[in-house]
N, C-alpha and C positions, 0 to 999 in steps of 0.2 A: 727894711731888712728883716729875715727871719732869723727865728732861732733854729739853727741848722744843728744836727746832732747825727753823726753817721751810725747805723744799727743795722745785725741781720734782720730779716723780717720776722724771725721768733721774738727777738726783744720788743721791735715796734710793734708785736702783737700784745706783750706784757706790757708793754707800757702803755697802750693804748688800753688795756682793760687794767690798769691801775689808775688812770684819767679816770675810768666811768664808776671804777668804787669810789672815787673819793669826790665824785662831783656829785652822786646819788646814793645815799643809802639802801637803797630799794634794792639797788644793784646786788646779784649776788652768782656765786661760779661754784658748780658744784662737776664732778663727774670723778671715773677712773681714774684714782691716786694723782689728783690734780692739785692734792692741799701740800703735805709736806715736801713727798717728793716731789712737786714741780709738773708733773707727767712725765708720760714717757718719749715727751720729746724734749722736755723742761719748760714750756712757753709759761707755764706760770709758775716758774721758779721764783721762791721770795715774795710771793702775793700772801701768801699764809704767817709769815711772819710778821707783815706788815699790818695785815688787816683782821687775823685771826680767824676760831674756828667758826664763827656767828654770819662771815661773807665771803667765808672758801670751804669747803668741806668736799669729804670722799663722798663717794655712793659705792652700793654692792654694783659686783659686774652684772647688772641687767638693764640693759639697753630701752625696753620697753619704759622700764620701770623711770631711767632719769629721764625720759621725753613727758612721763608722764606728772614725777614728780613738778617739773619745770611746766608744764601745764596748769596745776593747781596752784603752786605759785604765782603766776602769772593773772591767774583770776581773784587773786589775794590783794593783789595791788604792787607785785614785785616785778622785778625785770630780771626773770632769771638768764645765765648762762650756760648753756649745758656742754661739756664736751663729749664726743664718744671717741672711743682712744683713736678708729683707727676706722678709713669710710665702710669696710667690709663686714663692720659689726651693726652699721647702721638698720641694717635688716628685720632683724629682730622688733625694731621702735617702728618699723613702718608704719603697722598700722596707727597705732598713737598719730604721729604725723601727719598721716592722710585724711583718716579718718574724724582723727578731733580737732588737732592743733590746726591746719588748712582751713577746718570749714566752721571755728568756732564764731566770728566774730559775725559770718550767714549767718551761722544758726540763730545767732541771738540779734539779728537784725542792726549787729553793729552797734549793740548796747557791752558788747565785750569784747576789749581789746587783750591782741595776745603779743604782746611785750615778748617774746622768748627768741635767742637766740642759739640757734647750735653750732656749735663750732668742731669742721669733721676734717680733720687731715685727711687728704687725697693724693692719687695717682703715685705713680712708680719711680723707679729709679734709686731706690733702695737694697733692691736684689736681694725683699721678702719674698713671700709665697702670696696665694689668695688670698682673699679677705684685709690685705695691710699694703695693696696697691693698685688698688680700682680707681675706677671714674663713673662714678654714679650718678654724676648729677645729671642726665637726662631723666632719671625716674620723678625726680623733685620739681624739676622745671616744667614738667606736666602737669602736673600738678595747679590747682589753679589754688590760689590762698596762699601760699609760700611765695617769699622772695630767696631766692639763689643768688650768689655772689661770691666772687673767689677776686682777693687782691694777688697782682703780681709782684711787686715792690715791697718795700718799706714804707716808705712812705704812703701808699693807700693803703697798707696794713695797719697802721697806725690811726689812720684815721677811718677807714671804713669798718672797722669792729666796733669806733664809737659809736658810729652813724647806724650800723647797726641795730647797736643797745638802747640809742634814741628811738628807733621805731618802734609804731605800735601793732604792728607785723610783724610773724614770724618771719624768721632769717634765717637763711641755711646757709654758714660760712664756711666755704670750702676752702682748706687751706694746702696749697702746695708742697708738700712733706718735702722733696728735696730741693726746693730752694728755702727751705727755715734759714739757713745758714750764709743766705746770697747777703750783700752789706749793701746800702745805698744812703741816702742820706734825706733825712726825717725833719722837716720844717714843724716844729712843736707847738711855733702860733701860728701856725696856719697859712690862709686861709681852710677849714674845713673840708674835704673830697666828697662830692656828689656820690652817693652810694652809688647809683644808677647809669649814668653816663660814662659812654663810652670813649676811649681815648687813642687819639693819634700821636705813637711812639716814635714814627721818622715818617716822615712823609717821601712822596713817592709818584709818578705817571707811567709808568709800566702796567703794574700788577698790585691788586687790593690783599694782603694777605689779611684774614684776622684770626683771632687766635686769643685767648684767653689762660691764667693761671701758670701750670709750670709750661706750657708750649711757648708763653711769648718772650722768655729768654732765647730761646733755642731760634725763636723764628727772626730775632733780631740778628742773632750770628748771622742767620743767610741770608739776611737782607745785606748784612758788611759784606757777605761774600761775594754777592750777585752788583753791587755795587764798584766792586773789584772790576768785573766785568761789564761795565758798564750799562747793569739793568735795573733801573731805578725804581724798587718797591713803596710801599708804603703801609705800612704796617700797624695795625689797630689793634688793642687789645678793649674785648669787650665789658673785663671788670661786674660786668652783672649779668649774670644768663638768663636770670626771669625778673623782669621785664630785659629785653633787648632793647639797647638804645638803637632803634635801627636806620634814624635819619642820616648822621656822618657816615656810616655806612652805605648806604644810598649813593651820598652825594659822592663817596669816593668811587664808587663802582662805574658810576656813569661818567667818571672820569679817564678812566684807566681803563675799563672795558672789559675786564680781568678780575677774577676771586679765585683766592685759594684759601679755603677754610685748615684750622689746623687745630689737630689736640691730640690727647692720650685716647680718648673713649673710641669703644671700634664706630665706626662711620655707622653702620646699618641701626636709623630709627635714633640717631644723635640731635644732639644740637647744631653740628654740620648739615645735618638732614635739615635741620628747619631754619636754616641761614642761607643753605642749597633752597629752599623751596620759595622763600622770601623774596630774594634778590632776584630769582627768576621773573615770579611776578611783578616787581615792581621797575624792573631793570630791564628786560629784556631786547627789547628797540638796541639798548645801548653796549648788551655784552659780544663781545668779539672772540668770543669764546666760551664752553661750556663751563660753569662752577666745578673746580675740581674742590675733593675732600682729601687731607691727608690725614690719619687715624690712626687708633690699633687697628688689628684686625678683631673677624668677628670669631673670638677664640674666647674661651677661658683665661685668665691672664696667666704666665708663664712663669713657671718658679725661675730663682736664681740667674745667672747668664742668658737665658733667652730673650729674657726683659731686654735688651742688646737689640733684640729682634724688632721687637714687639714696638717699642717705641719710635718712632718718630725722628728721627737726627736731622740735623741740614739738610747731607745730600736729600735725603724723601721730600724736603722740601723744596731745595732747587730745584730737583727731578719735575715737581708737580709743577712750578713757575715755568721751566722751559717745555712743558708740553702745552703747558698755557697759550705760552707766547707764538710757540708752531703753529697755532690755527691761523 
């Protein structure tokens, strides 16, 4: 029997990075008003009072500067955490990222491990403006040196931040901004969540949807709804973007016959792009239909009420399942 604790996915993120201060000193969290205040979303609300100013602290607003701070820490012998408030500022730190943090442990022929994680709120549904409701993670997942990763739940929130802070590869943690506040329920002993591996949420013989981060709430409503109707999906959330778990995906496809990729990011040059490109090559004998993509589009992201648009709902998703199914 587990120790079950229900929590939005903001707190199973603070508590999950309150496990890794207090299971390693090394451990430390630094970024944009992250100490007292909490952030500006509060996930480490109360880490600063508990652990003080020596393994939570502010940084100035430069973006470059905490990728790189968390870099030299990292080569210290510490496992830092970074946050950047918001993925649209992530910019600025690119090149740190790419340039050093990706390709440190080459350089130095794997005599140098980079321990660092960042941890970046994404995507929309907030009804901000740019830069506070992107989907950036196809620039990182290109990227070769970086692991990419965004939990949907609480429960893999809780445990893959630790999983995370355990590696000695950078981690790009993408974190779902508007479901911080979704609740589920958080087994505390575990067992431990596979950073990497990909998971089936409702299984299915119709239609393979997968879908990652804040889409696979959304893609699950349409699988209730399509089930209504008696069309039985099967629905996978890939929990890690780089590396792609891509075997259960496989083997569900050449089941069902059927893909329908889903997320925020517009489709052109996505991670739908290269799940589109995958599954062709290693499926094709078996699909009964072309890989549809459902996305943003290829726009700027949309201030206030258009995000309405721009995003993704059920219906875009049933839409894409029954054109699917029309071949």
């Amino acid at each position: 029997m587990g120790n079950f604790e229900e929590m939005a996915i903001a707190k199973a993120i603070n508590a999950g990075l309150r496990k890794a201060l207090s299971d390693d000193a090394k451990v430390l969290v630094f970024g944009q008003d992250v100490a007292q205040l909490g952030g500006v979303f509060r996930v480490t609300e109360g880490i600063h009072a508990e652990f003080g100013d020596t393994r939570i602290f502010n940084s100035p607003i430069a973006e470059s500067g905490i990728v790189g701070t968390a870099i030299g820490l990292a080569m210290r012998g510490y496992r830092p955490v970074a946050e950047i408030q918001f993925e649209g500022f992530i910019f600025p730190a690119f090149d740190q990222i790419t340039t050093q943090l990706a390709k440190m442990q080459n350089r130095s022929e794997g005599h140098q491990a980079m321990p660092v994680v960042i941890r970046v709120p994404f995507g929309g549904g907030i009804g901000a403006i740019e830069h506070h409701s992107e989907s950036p993670e196809a620039y990182f997942a290109h990227t070769p040196g970086l692991r990419v990763v965004t939990p949907s739940n609480a429960n893999d929130a809780y445990w893959m931040i630790q999983q995370a802070i355990r590696s000695n590869d950078p981690v790009i943690f993408f974190e779902p901004k508007r479901r911080y506040w979704q609740k589920g329920q958080v087994d505390l002993d575990g067992p431990p969540q596979d950073l990497h591996s990909a998971k089936i949420l409702r299984e299915g013989n119709d239609v393979t949807i997968v879908t990652y981060g804040p889409m696979v709430h959304t893609s699950l409503q349409a699988a209730e709804v399509a089930a209504a109707e008696g069309v039985s999906i099967e629905v996978i959330d890939l929990r890690s973007i780089s590396p792609i778990d891509f075997p259960p995906i496989i083997e569900s496809v050449k089941r069902t016959g059927r893909l329908v990729t889903v997320s925020e990011a517009p489709n052109s040059f996505s991670i739908a792009s290269e799940l589109s490109a995958r599954i062709t090559e290693e499926c094709f004998y078996h699909l009964q239909a072309p890989v549809i993509r459902v996305g943003g589009f290829d726009i700027p992201y949309p201030a206030a009420k258009l995000e309405e648009i721009f995003l993704p709902d059920a219906d875009r998703i049933l839409e894409a399942v029954d054109r699917s199914r029309a071949y």
